[in-house]
C-alpha positions in Angstrom: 2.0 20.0 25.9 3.0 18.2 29.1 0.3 15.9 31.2 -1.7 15.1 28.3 -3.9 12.1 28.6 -2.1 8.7 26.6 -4.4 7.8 23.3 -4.2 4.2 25.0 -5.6 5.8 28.5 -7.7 2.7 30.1 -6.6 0.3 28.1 -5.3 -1.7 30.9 -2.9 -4.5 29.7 -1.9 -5.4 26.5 0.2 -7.6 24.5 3.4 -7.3 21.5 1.9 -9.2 18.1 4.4 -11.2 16.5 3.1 -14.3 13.4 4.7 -16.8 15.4 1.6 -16.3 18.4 -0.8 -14.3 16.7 -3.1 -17.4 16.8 -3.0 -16.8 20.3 -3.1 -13.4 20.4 -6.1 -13.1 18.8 -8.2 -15.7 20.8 -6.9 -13.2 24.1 -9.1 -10.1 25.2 -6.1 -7.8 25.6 -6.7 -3.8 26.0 -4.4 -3.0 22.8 -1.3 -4.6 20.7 1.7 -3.5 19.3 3.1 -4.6 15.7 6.9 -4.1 14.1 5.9 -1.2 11.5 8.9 -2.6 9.3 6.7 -5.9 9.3 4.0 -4.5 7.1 4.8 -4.2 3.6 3.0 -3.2 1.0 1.5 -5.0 -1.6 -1.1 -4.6 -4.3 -3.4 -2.5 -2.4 -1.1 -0.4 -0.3 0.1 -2.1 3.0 -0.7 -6.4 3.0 -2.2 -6.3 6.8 -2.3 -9.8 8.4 -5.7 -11.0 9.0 -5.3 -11.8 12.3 -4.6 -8.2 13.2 -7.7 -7.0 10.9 -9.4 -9.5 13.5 -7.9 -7.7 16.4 -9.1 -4.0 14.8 -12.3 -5.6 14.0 -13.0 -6.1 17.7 -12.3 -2.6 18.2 -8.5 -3.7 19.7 -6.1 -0.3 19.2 -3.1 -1.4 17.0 -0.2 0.8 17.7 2.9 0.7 14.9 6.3 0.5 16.4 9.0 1.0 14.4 12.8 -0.1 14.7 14.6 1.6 12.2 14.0 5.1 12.2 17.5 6.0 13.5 16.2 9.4 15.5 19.5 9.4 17.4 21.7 9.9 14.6 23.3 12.8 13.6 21.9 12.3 9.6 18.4 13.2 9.0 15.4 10.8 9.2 14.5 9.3 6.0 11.3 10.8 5.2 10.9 7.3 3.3 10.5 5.7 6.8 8.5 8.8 8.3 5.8 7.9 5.1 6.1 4.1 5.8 5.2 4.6 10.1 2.5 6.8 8.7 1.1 4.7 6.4 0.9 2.1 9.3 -1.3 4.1 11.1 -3.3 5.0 8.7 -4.4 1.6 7.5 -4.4 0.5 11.4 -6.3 3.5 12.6 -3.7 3.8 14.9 -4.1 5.7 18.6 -0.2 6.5 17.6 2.8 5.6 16.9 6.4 4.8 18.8 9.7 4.6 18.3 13.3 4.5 20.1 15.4 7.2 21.8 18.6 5.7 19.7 20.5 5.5 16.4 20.8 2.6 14.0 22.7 3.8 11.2 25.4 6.2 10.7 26.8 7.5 7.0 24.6 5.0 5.5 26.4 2.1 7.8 23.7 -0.2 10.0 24.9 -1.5 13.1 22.2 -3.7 13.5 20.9 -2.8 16.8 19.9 -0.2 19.0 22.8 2.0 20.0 22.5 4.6 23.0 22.8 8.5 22.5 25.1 10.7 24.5 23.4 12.3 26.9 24.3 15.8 25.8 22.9 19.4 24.9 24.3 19.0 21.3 23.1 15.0 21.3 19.2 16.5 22.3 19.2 19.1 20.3 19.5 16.7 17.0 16.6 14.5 19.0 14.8 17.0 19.0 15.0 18.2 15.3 14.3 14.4 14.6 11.6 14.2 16.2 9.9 17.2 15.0 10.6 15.9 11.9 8.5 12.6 12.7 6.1 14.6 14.1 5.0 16.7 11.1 4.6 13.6 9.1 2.6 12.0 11.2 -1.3 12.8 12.1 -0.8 10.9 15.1 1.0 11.2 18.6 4.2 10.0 18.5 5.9 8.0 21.2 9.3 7.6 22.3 11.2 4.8 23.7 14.0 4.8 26.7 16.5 2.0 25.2 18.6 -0.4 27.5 22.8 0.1 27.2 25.2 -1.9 28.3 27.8 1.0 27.8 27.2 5.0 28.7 29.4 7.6 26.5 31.5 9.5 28.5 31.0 13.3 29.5 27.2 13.3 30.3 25.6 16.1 30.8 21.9 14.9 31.8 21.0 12.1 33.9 18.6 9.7 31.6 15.3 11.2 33.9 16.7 14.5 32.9 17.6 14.3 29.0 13.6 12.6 28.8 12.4 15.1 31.2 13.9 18.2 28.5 12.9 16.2 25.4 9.4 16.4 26.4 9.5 20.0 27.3 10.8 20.9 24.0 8.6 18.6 21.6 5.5 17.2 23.2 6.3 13.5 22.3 5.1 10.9 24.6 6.7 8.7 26.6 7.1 5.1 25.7 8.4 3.5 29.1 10.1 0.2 28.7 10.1 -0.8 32.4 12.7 -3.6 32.1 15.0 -1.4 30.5 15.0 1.3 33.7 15.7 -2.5 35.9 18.6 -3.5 33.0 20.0 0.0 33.3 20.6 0.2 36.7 21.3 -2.8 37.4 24.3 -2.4 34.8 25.4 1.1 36.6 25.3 0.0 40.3 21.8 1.9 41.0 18.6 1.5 42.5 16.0 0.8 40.1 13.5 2.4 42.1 14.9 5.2 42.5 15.5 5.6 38.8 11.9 4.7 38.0 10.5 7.5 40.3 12.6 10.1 38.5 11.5 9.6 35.3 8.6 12.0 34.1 5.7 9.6 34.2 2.8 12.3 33.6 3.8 11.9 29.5 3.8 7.9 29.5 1.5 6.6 26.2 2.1 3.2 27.4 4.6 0.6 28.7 6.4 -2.3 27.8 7.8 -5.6 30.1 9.7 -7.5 28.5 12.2 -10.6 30.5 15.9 -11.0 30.4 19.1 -12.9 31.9 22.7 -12.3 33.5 25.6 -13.0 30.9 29.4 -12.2 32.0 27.8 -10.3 34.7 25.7 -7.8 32.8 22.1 -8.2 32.6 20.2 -8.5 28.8 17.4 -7.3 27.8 16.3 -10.7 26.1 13.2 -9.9 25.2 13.0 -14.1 25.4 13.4 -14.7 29.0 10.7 -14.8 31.6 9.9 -11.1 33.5 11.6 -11.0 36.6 10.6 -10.5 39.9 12.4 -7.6 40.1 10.4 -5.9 36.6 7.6 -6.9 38.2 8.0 -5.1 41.3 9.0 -2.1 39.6 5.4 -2.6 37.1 3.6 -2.4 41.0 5.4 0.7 41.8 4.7 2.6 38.6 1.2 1.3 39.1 0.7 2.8 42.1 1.8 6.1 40.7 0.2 6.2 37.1 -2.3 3.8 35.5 -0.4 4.0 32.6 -1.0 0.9 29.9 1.2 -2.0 30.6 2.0 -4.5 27.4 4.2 -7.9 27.4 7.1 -7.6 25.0 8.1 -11.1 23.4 10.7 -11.6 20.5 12.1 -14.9 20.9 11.8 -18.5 22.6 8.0 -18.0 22.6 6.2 -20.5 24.8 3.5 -22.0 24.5 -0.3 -20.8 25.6 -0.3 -21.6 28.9 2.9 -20.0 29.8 2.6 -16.9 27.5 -0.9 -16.6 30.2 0.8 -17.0 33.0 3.0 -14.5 31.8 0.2 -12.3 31.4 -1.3 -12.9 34.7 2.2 -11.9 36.6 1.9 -8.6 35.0 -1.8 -8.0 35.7 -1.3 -9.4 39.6 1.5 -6.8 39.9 0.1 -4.1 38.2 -3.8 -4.7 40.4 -5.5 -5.0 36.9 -8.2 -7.4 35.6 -6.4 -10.9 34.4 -6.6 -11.4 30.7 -9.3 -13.9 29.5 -8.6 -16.4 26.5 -10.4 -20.1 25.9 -10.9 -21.7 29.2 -8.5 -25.2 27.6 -5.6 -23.6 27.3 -4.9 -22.1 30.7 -6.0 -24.3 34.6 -5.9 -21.2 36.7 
């Protein structure tokens, strides 16, 4: 199942929905959006979906539901609860798939509250692995998977991150979410080349991409997801460009700015990436 075409092929550039812009969002003619599954919950009539994503689907705009708190690193096994919720999501989106993260959450019933790395080992993938079969025979769409950023590595690593993703894929099929400012935060954490890391990742299974800003704190780099994109993400976004034309979309959770600025964001990506800049209303933007 390796090389198959993303269900977001040719979508081009795209953008993460969150209530605080989705006046915004929905005025833009992005290629496809992403929305927090844990966001949607249900009401009367199954899932309550915000009416400016209906808007977005009613233009024909893919929805894709990414969830947060699956846990499909952990040791414990997924809570078919949250397997029905993700596929309830994309259901009432009519979703092109569904994504995830390559970490754990929750262990024993404890949260930790954020996205913790896996070990990189044959006894850590093959637990991925069940997980994610798991996911995958609840779902009746593609599922995606998402490289995290760490600002630790457990010791005694038997794979190199290229080739633990590389193996998961062999074994299950699941696509590739590729957060490209995660690859940059990584190595620039470890001391390596972020190029060199990008190319060795196995970008014939990506579904789509996210670019996302961050910032230097006590000399590590964050993931901030409220920062501006760097020069440096967005020289990586050109060099992934030029070897897949894999989706790109602009990952915000935080410090949002105002139209203008969340444009210009846009237009960084789209310039580095060679696609079509995003149009919106003509006031809101002097380009």
């Amino acid at each position: 199942m390796r090389g198959l075409s993303s269900p977001l092929a040719d979508r081009g550039l795209g953008m993460g929905w969150r209530p605080e812009i989705c006046g915004i969002i929905a005025q833009l003619d992005i290629g496809f959006c992403e929305v927090i599954a844990e966001s949607l919950v249900s009401g009367n009539r199954g899932l309550a979906i915000p009416d400016e994503l209906t808007v977005l689907r009613s233009r024909g705009v893919p929805v894709v539901p990414h969830g947060i708190s699956l846990s499909i690193g952990g040791v414990d096994d997924v809570d078919s609860a949250r397997i029905a919720h993700l596929a309830a999501c994309a259901d009432a989106l009519d979703a092109p798939l569904v994504s995830e993260h390559i970490a754990f959450v929750r262990a024993d019933g404890v949260e930790a509250g954020h996205l913790l790395p896996m070990p990189r080992t044959a006894e850590a993938l093959d637990v991925l692995t069940r997980n994610i079969r798991r996911v995958q025979d609840g779902l009746e769409v593609p599922f995606a998977v998402e490289n995290i950023a760490a600002l630790f590595d457990w010791p005694d690593a038997e794979y190199s991150e290229s080739e633990f993703l590389a193996e998961l894929i062999e074994r299950t099929g699941v696509y590739l979410l590729l957060d490209i400012a995660n690859v940059y935060a990584n190595a620039r954490n470890r001391g390596l080349d972020a190029s060199a890391e990008l190319a060795r990742l196995p970008i014939e299974q990506i579904a789509y991409c996210h670019v996302a800003g961050g910032s230097e704190f006590d000399g590590m780099y964050h993931d901030t997801h409220t920062d501006r994109v760097p020069e440096e993400v967005l020289a990586l976004v050109g060099e992934l460009r030029a070897a897949t034309s894999a989706p790109l979309m602009l990952e915000l959770d935080g410090n949002y700015p105002p139209a203008a600025a969340l444009l210009a964001e846009l237009d960084a990506i789209a310039d580095s990436a060679g696609l079509d800049r995003i149009t919106a209303a003509t006031e809101w933007s002097n380009r």
